[in-house]
C-alpha angles and dihedrals in degrees: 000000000000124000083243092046077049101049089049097050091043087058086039095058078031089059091044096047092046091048092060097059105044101088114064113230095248092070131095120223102278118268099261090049093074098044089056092038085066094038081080088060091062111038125200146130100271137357130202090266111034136004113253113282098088091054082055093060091036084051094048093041086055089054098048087051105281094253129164088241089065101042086057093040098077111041083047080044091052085043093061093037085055089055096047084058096047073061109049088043085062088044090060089046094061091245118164136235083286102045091059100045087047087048089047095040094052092049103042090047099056141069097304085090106074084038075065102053092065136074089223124123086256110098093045084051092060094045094057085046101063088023084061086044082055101056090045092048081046091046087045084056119033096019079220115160105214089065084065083052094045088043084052091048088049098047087045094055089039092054095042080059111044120353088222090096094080092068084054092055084035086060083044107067098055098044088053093047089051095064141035093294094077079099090081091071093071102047121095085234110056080060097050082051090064090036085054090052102041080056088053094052104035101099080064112046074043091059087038087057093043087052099045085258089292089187084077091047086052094043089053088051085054100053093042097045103023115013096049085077104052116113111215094208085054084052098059095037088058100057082066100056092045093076101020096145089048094045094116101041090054085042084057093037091063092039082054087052094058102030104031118081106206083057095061096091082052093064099111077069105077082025100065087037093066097038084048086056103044087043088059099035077055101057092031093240121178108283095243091065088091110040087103089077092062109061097063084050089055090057095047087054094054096052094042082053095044084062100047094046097049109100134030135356079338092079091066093076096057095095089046097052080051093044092049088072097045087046100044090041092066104071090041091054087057094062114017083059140073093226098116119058126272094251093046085057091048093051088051093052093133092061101043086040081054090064095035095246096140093057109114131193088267085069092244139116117245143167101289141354112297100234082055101046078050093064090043121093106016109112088046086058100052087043093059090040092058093046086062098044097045078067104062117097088199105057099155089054091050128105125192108199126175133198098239132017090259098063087048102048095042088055092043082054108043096029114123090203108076091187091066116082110185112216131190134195088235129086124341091340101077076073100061096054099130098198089167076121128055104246107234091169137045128197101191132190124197133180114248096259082055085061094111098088091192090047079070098029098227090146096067078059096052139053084205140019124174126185102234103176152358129212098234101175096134091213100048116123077214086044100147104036132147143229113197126186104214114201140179111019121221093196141025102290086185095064088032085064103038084055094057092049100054080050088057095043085060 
């Protein structure tokens, strides 16, 4: 085996080992990671949230038991991948030994990290970003058709798994019509490119049309709920935090672009970089959209730095280029992860307030950071649930519904009781009702601001309605739910419910 082959297997065991030790005991799997868990459970070409690929992992983690271990296994899989292709990016561009160490150092310590620790379509999204860099840079260097099939095949499995790709292609065309490669818009096969990847996608477009285009529904939700409260200067503040260890090698990456010749057919980089940006700055979208720009310009500043560090005193500040990431990385490591409790996190809020960590998509500062209030409750949940449920004498006429997607799917994960399936009006879920039984019992669970049970009026639907159980976990994003046990109906649940769901599918 070769020193390189040595030095890649070595980051790749490194990626796995880390990944194992960035969520503290105490938390829960994070909120999304339940809705698209069961969303293996229900294959089809699109849901209300994401297209289809991530039901195909959820399917194939079911298969293979379900387990923690393998929920975790393939975002932190798509991470390492990630970082293969940063690699092999540096190896086309004709990068060195340490080239290809500094590349691998600056993306494996980053952000992409914490991208790794959830089962989200994230880490796949970031993946097809820098594996769609790869074929062009392929195309740029062989013209070689089938990397235009392989970039088709890429964008296909990227979109099937987060629509945000397409900001990506839509940074693409004008970058390419800004340089030399113009010239692609003109060849049959640049076109049969795009022909191979609408096929590809087309189950999914097709799903999309049968459903009124729900993914614009949903992105509507986003920017009224979500987006609105997007800040752009955080935005930008964010991207460089992103790759802080890796600042200066995309600094020299974009310096490259502009003073090294053999860079110049690489122009439409930098290029779509900054037309992705200003497309997403524009529409407010979540910071981490665009952290799949970021890994292909690590590799052109490596190799830009491989070159400027390879003779004389200059050498000597090769360790130090590799040492900056792993340096810059630690501190990060102390606040952008869940390694530390929940209530030692709550007793450092001014720290974590500094970085604005605590800032949630309400626009407001809490406890704790919202993607770690969100992993936090939900086994106490299910328990208390089951508890409930274990119960009922009339199970098969028994329905379990929940406000939002992540009460339903926590309690589908951690229940004890397999013949129970939470369901929710929210997401995916208001398809999944199974209303075949009149539902004589309701075990309802509200958040905490649904507490009010005639707000809903639930009581003109029940003789009888006791409050069983509260989530009390102090540092739940869901702190303050609550379980009811929902007995008696007055009237038929079952139509109460269809009707509802004929209003939601409006």
């Amino acid at each position: 085996m070769s020193k390189k082959s040595l030095f890649l297997w070595a980051f790749i065991l490194l990626k796995f080992a880390i990944q194992l030790f960035l969520i503290h005991p105490e938390y829960d799997l994070q909120r999304d990671e339940y809705l698209h868990l069961d969303l293996g459970k229900h294959l089809a070409w699109g849901y209300t949230s994401v297209p289809p690929v991530t039901s195909w992992i959820a399917y194939l983690i079911l298969l293979l038991g379900n387990s923690v271990f393998w929920i975790k296994f393939f975002p932190a899989l798509f991470g390492v991948l990630t970082m293969v292709t940063v690699w092999k990016i540096t190896e086309e561009l004709k990068g060195g030994l340490f080239a290809l160490i500094l590349g691998a150092t600056a993306v494996t310590f980053s952000a992409i990290f914490r991208l790794n620790t959830l089962f989200q379509p994230n880490s796949l999204d970031v993946l097809c970003w820098t594996l769609l860099y790869y074929t062009l840079i392929k195309y740029v260097n062989t013209s070689n058709r089938k990397w235009l099939w392989a970039l088709a095949a890429v964008f296909a499995i990227g979109f099937l798994n987060k629509y945000s790709i397409a900001f990506l292609v839509a940074g693409l065309f004008p970058a390419i019509m800004l340089t030399e490669h113009r010239k692609w818009f003109v060849q049959k096969n640049f076109y049969f490119a795009i022909v191979i990847a609408l096929v590809l996608i087309s189950p999914n477009l097709i799903w999309q049309y049968q459903h009124d285009f729900i993914v614009f529904k949903h992105m509507e939700e986003l920017r009224i709920t979500q987006l609105v409260n997007v800040n752009r200067l955080d935005f930008i503040k964010d991207q460089l935090l992103y790759f802080i260890g890796g600042l200066f090698i995309i600094a020299f990456a974009l310096f490259a672009f502009a003073a090294y010749p053999p860079f110049k057919k690489y122009r439409f980089i930098p290029l779509s970089t900054l037309f992705t940006l200003l497309l997403f700055i524009y529409f407010r979208a979540k910071s981490y959209y665009a952290i799949g720009l970021y890994p292909v310009l690590l590799a052109f500043g490596a190799v830009y730095l491989d070159r400027l560090l390879s003779s004389g005193w200059k050498v000597y500040f090769r360790p130090v280029a590799i040492i900056i990431p792993l340096l810059l990385f630690i501190p990060v490591l102390k606040i952008a992860f869940p390694i530390y409790p929940p209530a030692e996190i709550a007793a450092k809020r001014d720290l974590y307030q500094k970085f604005g960590m605590l800032r949630w998509e309400d626009g407001k500062d809490h406890e704790l950071p919202q993607d770690f209030a969100d992993m936090l409750g939900w086994k106490e949940l299910a328990h208390k649930v089951d508890l409930v449920y274990s119960q009922v004498k009339d199970k098969k006429h028994t329905l379990v519904i929940c406000d939002n997607y992540g009460l339903a799917g926590a309690i589908n994960y951690y229940s004890k009781h397999k013949d129970m399936a939470a369901v929710s009006f929210h997401a995916d879920y208001k398809y999944w009702f199974n209303l075949k039984d009149d539902i004589t019992t309701v075990i309802s669970v509200k958040c905490a601001a649904n507490e009010d049970i005639e707000n809903k009026g639930d009581s003109l639907l029940f003789e009888k309605i006791v409050l069983a159980g509260k989530i009390e976990n102090p540092f739940a994003r869901e702190n303050g739910t609550c379980i009811f046990l929902m007995t008696g109906p007055k009237t038929s649940i079952n139509a109460i419910i269809k009707e509802r769901l004929v209003l939601q599918s409006n």
